[in-house]
C-alpha positions as CSV (number, residue, x, y, z in Angstrom):
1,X,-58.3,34.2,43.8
2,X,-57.5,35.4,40.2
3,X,-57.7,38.8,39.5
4,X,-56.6,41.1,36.9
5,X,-54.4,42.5,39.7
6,X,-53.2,39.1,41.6
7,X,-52.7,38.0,37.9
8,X,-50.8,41.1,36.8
9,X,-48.5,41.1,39.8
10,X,-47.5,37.3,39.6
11,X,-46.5,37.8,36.0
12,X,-44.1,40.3,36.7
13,X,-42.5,38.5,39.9
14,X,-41.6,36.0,36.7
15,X,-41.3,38.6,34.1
16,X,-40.5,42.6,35.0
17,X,-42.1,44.8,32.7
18,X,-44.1,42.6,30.5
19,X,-46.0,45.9,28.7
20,X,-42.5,45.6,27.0
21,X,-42.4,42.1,25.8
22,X,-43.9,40.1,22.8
23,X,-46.2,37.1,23.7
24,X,-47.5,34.1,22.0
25,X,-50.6,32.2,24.1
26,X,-51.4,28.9,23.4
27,X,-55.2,28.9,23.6
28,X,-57.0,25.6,23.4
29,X,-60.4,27.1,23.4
30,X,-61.1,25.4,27.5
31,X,-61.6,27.2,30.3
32,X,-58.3,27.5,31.6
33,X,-56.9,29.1,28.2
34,X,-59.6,31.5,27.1
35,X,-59.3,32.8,31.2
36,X,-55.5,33.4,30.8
37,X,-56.3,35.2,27.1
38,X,-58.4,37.5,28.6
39,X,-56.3,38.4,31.4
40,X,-53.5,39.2,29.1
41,X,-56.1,41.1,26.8
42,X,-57.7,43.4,30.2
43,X,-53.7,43.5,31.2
44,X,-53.1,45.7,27.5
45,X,-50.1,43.0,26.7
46,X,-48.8,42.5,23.5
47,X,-49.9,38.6,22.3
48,X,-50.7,36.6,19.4
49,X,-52.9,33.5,19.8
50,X,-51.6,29.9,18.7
51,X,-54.1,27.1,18.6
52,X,-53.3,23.4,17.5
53,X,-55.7,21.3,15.9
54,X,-55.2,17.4,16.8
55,X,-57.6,15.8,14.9
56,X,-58.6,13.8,18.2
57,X,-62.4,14.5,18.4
58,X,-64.1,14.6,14.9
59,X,-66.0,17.9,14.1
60,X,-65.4,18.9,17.7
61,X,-61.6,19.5,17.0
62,X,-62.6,22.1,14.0
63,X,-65.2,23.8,16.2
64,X,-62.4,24.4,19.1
65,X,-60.5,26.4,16.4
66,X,-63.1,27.9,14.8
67,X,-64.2,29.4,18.3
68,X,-60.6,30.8,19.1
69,X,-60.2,31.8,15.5
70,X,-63.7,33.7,16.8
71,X,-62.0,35.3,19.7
72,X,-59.1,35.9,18.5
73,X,-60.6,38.2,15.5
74,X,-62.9,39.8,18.1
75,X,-60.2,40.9,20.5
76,X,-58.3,42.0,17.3
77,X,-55.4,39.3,17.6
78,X,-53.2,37.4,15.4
79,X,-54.1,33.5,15.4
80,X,-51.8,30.8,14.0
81,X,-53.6,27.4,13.7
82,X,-51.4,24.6,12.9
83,X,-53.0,21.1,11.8
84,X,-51.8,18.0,12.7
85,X,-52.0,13.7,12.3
86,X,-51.7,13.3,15.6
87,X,-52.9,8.9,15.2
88,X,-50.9,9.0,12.5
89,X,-47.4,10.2,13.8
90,X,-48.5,8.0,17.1
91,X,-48.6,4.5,15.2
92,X,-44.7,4.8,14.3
93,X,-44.2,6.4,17.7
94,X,-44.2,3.8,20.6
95,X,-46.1,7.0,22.7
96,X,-49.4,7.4,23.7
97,X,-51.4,9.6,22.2
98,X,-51.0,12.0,24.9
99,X,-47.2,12.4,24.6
100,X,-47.1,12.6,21.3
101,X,-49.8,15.5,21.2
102,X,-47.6,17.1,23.9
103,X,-44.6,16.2,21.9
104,X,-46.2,17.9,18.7
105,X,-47.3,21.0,20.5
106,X,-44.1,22.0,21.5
107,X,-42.2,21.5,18.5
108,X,-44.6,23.4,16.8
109,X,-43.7,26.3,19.5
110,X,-40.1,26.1,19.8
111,X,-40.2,26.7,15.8
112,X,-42.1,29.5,16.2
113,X,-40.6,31.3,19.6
114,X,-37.9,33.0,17.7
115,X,-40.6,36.2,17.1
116,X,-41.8,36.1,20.6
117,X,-40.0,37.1,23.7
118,X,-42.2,34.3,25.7
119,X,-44.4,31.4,24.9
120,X,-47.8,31.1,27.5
121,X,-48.9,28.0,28.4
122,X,-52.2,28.1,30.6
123,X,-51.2,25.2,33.1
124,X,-52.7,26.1,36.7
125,X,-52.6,24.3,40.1
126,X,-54.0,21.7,39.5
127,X,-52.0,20.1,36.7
128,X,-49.2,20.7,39.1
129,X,-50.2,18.6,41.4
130,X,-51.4,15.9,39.4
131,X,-48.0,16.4,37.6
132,X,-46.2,15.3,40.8
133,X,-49.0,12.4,41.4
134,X,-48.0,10.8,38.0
135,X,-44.1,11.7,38.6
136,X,-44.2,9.4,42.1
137,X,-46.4,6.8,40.3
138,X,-43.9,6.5,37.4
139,X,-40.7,7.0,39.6
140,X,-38.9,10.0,40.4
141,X,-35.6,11.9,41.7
142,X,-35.5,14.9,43.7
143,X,-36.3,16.8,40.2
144,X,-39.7,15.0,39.7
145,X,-40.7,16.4,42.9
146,X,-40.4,20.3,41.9
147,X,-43.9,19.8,39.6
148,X,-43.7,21.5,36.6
149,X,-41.4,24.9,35.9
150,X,-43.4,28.2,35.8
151,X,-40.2,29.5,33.2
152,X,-38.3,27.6,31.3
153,X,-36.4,29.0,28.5
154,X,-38.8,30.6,26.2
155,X,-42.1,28.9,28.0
156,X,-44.2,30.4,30.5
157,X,-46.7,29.5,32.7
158,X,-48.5,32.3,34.7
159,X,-51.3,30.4,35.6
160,X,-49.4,27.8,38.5
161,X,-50.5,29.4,41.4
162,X,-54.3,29.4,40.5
163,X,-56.8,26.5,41.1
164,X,-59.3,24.8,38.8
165,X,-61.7,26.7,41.2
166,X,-60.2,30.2,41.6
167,X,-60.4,30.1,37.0
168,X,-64.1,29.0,37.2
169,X,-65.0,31.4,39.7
170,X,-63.0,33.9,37.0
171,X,-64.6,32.8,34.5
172,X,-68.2,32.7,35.6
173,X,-67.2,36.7,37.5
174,X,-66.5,37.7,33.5
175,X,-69.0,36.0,31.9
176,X,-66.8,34.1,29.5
177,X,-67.8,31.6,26.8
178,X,-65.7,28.5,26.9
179,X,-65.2,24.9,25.0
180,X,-65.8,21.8,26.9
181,X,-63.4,18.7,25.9
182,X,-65.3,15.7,26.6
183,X,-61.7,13.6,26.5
184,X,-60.8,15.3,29.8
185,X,-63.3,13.2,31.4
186,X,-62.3,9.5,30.0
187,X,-60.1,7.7,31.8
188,X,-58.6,6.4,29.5
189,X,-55.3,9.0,29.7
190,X,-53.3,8.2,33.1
191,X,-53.5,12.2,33.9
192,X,-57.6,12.0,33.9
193,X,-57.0,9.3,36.3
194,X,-55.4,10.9,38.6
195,X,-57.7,13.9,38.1
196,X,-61.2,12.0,38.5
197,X,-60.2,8.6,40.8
198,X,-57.2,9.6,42.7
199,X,-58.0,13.7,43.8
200,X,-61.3,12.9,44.9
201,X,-59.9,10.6,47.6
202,X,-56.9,13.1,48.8
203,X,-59.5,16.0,49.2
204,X,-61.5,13.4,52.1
205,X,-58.3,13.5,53.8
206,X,-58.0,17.2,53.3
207,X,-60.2,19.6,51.4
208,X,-57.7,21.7,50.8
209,X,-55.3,19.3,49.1
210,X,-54.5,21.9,46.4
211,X,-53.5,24.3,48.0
212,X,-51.2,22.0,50.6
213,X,-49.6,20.4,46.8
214,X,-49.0,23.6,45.2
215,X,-47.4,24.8,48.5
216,X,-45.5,21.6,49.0
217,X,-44.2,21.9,45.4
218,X,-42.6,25.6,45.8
219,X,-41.0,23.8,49.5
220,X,-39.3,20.9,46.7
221,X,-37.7,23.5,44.3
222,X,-36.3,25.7,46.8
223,X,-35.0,22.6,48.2
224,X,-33.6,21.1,44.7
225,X,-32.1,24.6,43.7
226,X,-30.0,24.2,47.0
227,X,-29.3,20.5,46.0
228,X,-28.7,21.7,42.9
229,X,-26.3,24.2,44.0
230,X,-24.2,22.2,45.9
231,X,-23.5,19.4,43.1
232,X,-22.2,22.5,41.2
233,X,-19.8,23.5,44.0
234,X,-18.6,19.8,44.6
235,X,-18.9,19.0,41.2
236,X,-16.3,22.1,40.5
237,X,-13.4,20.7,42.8
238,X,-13.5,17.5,41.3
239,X,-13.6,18.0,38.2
240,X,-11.6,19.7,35.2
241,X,-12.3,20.6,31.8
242,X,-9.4,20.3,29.3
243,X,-10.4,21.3,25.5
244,X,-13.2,18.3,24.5
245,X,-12.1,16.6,27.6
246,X,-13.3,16.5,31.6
247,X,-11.2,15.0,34.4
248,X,-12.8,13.6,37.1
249,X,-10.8,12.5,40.2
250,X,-11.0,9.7,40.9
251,X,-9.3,10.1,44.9
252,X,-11.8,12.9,45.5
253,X,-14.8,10.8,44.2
254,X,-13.8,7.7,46.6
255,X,-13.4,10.3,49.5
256,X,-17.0,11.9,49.0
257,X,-19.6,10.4,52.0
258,X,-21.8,10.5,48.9
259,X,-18.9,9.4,45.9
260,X,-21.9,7.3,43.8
261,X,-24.5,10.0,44.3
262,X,-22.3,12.6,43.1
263,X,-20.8,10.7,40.1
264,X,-24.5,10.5,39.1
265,X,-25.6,14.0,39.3
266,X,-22.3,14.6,37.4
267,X,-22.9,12.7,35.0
268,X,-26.5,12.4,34.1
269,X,-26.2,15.5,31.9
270,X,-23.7,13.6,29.3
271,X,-26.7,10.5,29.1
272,X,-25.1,7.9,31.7
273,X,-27.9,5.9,33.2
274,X,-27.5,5.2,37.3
275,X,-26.8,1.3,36.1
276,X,-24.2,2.7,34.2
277,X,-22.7,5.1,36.9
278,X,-22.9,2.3,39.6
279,X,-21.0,0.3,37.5
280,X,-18.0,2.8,37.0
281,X,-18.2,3.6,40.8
282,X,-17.2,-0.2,41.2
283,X,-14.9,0.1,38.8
284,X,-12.9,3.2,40.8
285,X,-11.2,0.4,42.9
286,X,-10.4,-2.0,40.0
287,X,-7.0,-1.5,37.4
288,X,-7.3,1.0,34.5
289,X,-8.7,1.0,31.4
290,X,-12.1,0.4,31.4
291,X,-14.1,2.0,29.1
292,X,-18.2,3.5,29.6
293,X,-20.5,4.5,27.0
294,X,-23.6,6.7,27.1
295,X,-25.3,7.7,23.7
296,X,-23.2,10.6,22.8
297,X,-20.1,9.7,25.0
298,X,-17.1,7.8,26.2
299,X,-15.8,7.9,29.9
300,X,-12.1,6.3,30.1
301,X,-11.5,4.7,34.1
302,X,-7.8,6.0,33.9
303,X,-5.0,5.6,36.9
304,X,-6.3,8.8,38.8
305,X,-8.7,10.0,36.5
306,X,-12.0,9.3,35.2
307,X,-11.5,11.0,31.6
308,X,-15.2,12.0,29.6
309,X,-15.2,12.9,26.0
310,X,-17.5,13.4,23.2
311,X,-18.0,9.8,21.0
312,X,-15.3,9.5,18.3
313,X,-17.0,7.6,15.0
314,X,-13.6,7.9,13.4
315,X,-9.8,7.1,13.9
316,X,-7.5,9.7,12.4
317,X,-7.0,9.4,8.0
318,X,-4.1,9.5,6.8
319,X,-3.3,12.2,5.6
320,X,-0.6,13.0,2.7
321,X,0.7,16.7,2.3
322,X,3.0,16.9,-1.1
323,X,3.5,20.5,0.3
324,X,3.8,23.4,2.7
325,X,0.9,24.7,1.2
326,X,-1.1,21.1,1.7
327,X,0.4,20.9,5.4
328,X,-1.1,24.6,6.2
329,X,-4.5,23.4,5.6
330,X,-4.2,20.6,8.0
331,X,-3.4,23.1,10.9
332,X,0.5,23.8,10.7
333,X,2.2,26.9,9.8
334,X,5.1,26.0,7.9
335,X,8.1,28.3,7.2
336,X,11.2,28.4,5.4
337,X,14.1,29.6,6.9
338,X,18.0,30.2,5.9
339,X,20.4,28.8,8.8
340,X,21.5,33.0,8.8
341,X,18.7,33.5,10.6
342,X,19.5,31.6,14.0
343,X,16.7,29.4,15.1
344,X,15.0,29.5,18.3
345,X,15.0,26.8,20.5
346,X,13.0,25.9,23.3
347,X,10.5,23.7,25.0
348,X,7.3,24.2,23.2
349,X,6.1,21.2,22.0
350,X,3.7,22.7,19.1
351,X,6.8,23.9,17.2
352,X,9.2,21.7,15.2
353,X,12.5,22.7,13.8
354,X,13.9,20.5,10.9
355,X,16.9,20.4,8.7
356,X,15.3,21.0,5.5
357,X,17.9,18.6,3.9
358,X,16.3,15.8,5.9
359,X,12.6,16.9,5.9
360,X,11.5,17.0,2.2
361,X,8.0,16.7,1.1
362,X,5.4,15.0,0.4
363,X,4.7,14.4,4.3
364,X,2.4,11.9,5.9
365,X,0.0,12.7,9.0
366,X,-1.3,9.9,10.4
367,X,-2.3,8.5,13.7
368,X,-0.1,5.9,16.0
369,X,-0.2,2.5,15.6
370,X,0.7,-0.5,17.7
371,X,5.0,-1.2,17.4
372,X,5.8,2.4,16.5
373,X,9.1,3.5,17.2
374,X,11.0,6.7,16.6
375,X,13.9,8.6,18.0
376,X,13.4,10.8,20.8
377,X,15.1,14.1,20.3
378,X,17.3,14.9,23.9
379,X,17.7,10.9,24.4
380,X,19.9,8.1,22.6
381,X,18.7,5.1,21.1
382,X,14.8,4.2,19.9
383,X,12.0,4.2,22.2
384,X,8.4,2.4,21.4
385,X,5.9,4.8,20.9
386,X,3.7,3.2,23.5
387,X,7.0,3.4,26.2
388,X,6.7,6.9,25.4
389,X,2.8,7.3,26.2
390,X,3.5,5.0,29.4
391,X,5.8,7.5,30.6
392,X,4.2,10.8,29.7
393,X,0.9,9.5,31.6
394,X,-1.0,9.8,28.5
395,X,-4.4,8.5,28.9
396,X,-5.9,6.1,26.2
397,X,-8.1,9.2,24.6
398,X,-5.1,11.5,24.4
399,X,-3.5,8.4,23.0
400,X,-6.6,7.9,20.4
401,X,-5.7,11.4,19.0
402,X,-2.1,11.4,18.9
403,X,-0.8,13.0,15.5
404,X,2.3,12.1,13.9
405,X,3.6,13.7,11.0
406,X,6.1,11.3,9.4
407,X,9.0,11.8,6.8
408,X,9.8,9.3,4.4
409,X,8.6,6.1,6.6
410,X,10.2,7.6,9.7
411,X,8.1,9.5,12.7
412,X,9.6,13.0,13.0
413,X,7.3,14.5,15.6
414,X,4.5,13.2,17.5
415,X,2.7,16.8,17.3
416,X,2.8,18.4,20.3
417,X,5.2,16.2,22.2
418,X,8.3,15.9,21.1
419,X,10.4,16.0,17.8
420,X,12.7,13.3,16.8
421,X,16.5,13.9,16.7
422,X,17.4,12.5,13.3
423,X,15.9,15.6,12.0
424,X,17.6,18.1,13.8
425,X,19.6,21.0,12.9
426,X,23.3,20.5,13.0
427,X,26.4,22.2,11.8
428,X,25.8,21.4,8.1
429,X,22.3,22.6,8.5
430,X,22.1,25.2,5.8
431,X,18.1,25.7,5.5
432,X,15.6,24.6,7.9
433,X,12.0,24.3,8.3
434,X,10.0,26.2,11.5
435,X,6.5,24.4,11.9
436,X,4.1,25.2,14.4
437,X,0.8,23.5,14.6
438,X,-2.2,25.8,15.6
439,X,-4.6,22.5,16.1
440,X,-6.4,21.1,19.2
441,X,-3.2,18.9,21.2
């Protein structure tokens, strides 16, 4: 049953101590709305009313918002209207007219949420379970199941565990004027469908069929939390995140009683279809080198790692620094030193030391391309570039991104891997350069 009290309690099991928050209610003018708007008003919160004007029903859109521009005035509240050409942005849409009303409405909100702490919606019991009808009908995972969220972000939705019934009886208890919208009754939207052909049915096979959904629904989301809790904790030892990059192993994967499953779940946030994941599961078994695409990313099937990265539009420019000054901007520190103060050596492969003699300016930074060779410093002879890559493991993104910073035609470091030896220091060394690069490796 809704009651100020029911109502009051429920709203702070999803929000403690909403006397202190900031609330924007989107109001419609129906029933269901005006109910929740006046529960918030006998509750003392602190709200603003937001009505949106479709354009959908003639003169009957401009009388819904001139009757909540009524009550909002009466009840001494704030009301932002916001017009729209709802056929009009539908035509070039490919939606129906439903989605892109829905679509509309929440833009509209998530513009405005910044000044609000929450953004009330008045969907109730019934829309959840009609929710999960349509989710089923249209095809669904485990997530399609859980009905719609009571909070998400910014956007509330107090009214979930109240019937169509339990708000008429409110408002009818109150006494409160309401606007009917005769679309609710054409079937013509899939949702009214469900509502007026497909509910009707259910409640012969049990009256209470409500009730049983909107308890059924909070069994699904406990469930999917606890789904979703363990794809975290196997997602975790399998996979790695290194700068722009994630490692996914591949051993661990194949070993997983539910490898595809998993690979999905993992993933689905970066925009790979199931097609597409099924596809790279088949492909765990086969040589290296494949490459998968999503919208927005790459995946790389590497020897014992699938590699994931943002979408690259563009290989490295070349890049020519005529000075130290130029090659600062580009990420490296660059400092001149006299031989009297010894030089440091060691291992770390973001700092080159150079015989100034041999490294002179201008510099060019460029990417690697195919037949590169250069002379690895520690090692005699010339080595291929791609030898080099083949033996340090380096997997084709990392070889994508490979920086060289060359000196008059000749590679003198691949940055961040090694330097090459015909720009050493030696015993006629009399100035040297020190050049660490501060960029991403």
């Amino acid at each position: 049953m809704v009651e100020k009290e029911s109502f009051y309690r429920h709203l702070c099991s999803l929000v403690p101590h909403p006397e202190t928050k900031r609330f924007l209610l989107a109001v419609s003018g129906g029933k269901d709305s005006i109910a929740m708007a006046h529960l918030f008003f006998s509750c003392h919160l602190d709200f603003e009313i937001a009505h949106c004007n479709f354009h959908l029903r003639g003169t009957d859109s401009n009388e819904d918002e001139h009757f909540v521009r009524e009550w909002a005035e009466t009840h001494q509240k704030k009301c932002h209207v916001k017009h729209f050409n709802t056929l009009d942005v539908q035509k070039n849409s490919g939606k129906s007219v439903e989605m892109v009303a829905r679509d509309l409405r929440y833009a509209w909100f998530a513009e405005m949420d910044k000044d609000y702490d929450f953004v009330v919606t008045a969907h109730h019991a019934n829309d959840n379970a009609e929710t999960l009808l349509l989710n089923l009908a249209r095809g669904t995972g485990l997530k399609g199941l859980t009905g719609i969220p009571p909070l998400q972000g910014k956007f509330l939705r107090p009214f979930l565990p109240f019937s169509v019934d339990e708000i008429l009886h409110y408002i009818e208890k109150q006494n409160l004027d309401y606007r009917t919208d005769a679309s609710n009754f054409s079937q013509q939207y899939h949702r009214n469908r469900i509502r007026h052909a497909v509910m009707p049915e259910l409640r012969v096979i049990n009256p209470e069929i409500i009730a049983t959904f909107t308890k059924n629904i909070a069994h699904f989301q406990q469930q999917f939390a606890f789904y979703e809790r363990q794809v975290r904790l196997f997602s975790s030892e399998i996979m790695q995140k290194n700068g722009e990059k994630w490692q996914i192993s591949i051993q661990k994967l194949q070993s997983h009683p539910d490898g595809l499953l998993l690979l999905y779940e993992i993933l689905k946030p970066f925009g790979f279809s199931e097609d597409v994941c099924r596809n790279i599961f088949r492909a765990l078994s086969e040589k290296s080198g494949a490459f998968f695409y999503s919208a927005d990313y790459q995946l790389l099937k590497d020897r014992t790692f699938l590699i994931l990265q943002p979408q690259k539009e563009m290989p490295l420019a070349e890049i020519w620094c005529h000075s130290a000054e130029e090659l600062d901007r580009e990420g490296f520190e660059v400092e001149l030193l006299s031989i009297n103060i010894p030089p440091i050596f060691s291992r770390e492969t973001d700092i080159l030391l150079a015989d100034a003699a041999k490294f002179q300016f201008p510099v060019l930074l460029r990417g690697w391309h195919a037949g590169d060779s250069f002379c690895p410093f520690g090692m005699q002879g010339k080595q291929k570039l791609s030898d080099f890559f083949n033996n340090h493991k380096l997997d084709r993104f990392s070889k994508q991104q490979v920086k060289l910073l060359c000196v008059g035609g000749e590679i003198a470091w691949i940055v961040g891997h090694r330097t090459d030896r015909r720009f050493k220091i030696d015993e006629h060394t009399q100035y040297y350069y020190k050049i660490t690069y501060h960029g991403r490796i």
